[in-house]
C-alpha positions in Angstrom: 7.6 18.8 -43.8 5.2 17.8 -45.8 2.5 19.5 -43.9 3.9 22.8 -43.8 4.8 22.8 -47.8 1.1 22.4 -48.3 0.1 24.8 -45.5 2.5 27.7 -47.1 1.4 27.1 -50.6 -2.6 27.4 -49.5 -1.5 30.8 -47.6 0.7 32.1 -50.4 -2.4 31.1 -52.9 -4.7 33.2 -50.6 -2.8 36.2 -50.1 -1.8 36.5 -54.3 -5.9 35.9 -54.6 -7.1 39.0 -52.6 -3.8 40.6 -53.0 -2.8 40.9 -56.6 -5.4 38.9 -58.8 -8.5 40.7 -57.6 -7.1 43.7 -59.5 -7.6 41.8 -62.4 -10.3 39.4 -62.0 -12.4 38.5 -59.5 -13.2 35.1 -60.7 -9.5 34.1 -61.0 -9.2 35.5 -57.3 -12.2 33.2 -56.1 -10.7 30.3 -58.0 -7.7 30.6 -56.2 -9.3 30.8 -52.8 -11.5 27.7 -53.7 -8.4 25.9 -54.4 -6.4 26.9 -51.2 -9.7 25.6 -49.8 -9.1 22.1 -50.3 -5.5 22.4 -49.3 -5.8 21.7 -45.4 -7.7 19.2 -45.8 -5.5 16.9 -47.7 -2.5 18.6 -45.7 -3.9 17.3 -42.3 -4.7 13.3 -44.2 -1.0 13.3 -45.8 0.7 14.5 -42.5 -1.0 11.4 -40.7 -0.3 9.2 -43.4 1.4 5.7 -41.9 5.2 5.3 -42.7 6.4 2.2 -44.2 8.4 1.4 -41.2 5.5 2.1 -38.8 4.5 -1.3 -37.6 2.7 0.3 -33.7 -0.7 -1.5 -35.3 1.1 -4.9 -35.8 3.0 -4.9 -32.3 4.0 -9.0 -31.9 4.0 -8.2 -28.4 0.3 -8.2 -28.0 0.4 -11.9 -28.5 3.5 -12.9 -26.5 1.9 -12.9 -22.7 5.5 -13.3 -21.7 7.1 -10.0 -23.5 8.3 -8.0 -20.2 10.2 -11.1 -19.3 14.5 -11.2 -19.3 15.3 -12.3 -23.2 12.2 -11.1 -24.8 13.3 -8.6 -27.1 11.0 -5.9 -28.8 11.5 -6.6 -32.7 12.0 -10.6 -32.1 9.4 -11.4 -29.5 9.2 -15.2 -27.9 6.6 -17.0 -28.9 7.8 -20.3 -27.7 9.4 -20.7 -24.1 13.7 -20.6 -24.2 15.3 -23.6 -24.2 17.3 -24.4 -21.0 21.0 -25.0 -22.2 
């Protein structure tokens, strides 16, 4: 959402630019554009930004060898073989 806030603001900043400010100053107009410049930019690093809850990179599974196996669940991985009971 974030993305596309950013991305409407740097079209809206270039379209007032050439289509209202240039009337008035040409300068303003190119200061406007060199802003909406450096909009997509920081759009396209925020929109990949890690959540907090994203934890793909710290996967506990890559050190369990035995993670496909019955009882081996995804968030509280095995590290240790099951007891027999």
């Amino acid at each position: 959402m974030r993305y596309f806030v950013m991305m409407g603001v740097c079209l809206g900043l270039f379209v007032l630019a050439w289509g209202v400010v240039r009337f008035f100053s040409v300068g303003a107009a190119i200061g406007l554009c060199l802003v909406a410049m450096v909009i997509p930019p920081l759009a396209a690093v925020l929109a990949n930004r890690r959540d907090k809850d994203d934890d793909w990179w710290n996967d506990p599974r890559w050190d369990d060898p035995h993670w496909e196996q019955r009882g081996h669940d995804r968030d509280r991985p095995d590290h240790e073989p099951p007891e027999d009971r």
